[in-house]
C-alpha positions in Angstrom: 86.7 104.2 119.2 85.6 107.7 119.1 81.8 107.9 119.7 79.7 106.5 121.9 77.0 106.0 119.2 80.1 102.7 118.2 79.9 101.2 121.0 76.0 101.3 121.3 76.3 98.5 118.5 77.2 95.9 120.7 74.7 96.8 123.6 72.3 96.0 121.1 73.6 92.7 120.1 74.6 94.0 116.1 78.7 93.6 116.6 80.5 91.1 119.4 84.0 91.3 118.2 86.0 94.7 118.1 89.6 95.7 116.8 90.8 98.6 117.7 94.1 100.7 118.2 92.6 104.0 120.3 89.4 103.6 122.9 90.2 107.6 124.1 87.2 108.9 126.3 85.2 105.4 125.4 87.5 103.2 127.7 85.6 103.3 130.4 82.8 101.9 128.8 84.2 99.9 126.4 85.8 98.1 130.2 82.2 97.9 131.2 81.1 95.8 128.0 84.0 93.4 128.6 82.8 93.2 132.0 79.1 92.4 131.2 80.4 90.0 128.6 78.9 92.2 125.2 82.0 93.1 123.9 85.1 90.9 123.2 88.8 92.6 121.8 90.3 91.1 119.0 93.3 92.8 118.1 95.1 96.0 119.3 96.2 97.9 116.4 99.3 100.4 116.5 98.8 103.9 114.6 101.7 102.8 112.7 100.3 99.7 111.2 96.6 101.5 110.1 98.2 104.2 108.6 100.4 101.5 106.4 96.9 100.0 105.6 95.9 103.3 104.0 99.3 103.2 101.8 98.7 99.8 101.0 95.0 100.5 99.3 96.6 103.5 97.5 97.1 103.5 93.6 100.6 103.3 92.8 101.1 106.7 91.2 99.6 108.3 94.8 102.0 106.0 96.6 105.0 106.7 94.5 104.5 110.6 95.0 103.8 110.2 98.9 107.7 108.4 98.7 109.2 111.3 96.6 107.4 113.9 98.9 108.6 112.4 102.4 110.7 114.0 104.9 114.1 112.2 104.9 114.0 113.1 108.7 111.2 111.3 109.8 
């Protein structure tokens, strides 16, 4: 959650649910919401498992070349 403007959504009664993996400088208010009863979590996402997402929707050529291209290191 990166802007405020996101989270202004659920004040307004347009979204109840959010997933997430990163609140950042919203956290605060994003506690507040819960607190009030606007905002419920659904699931915490790691970094690890949204970035797989993005592999996921790739084509397979894009995917094949990101493989062939990686650091054996980590």
């Amino acid at each position: 959650v990166g802007r405020s403007e996101h989270l202004d959504l659920f004040e307004q009664g347009i979204a109840r649910k959010l997933d997430f993996s990163f609140a950042g400088t919203q956290s605060l208010r994003i506690s507040q919401l819960l607190e009030d009863g606007l905002l419920e979590v659904g699931a915490i996402h790691t970094y690890i498992e949204l970035y797989a997402r993005l592999v996921v929707d790739l084509i397979p050529n894009v995917v094949l070349a990101a493989g062939f291209m990686a650091d054996r290191a980590g």
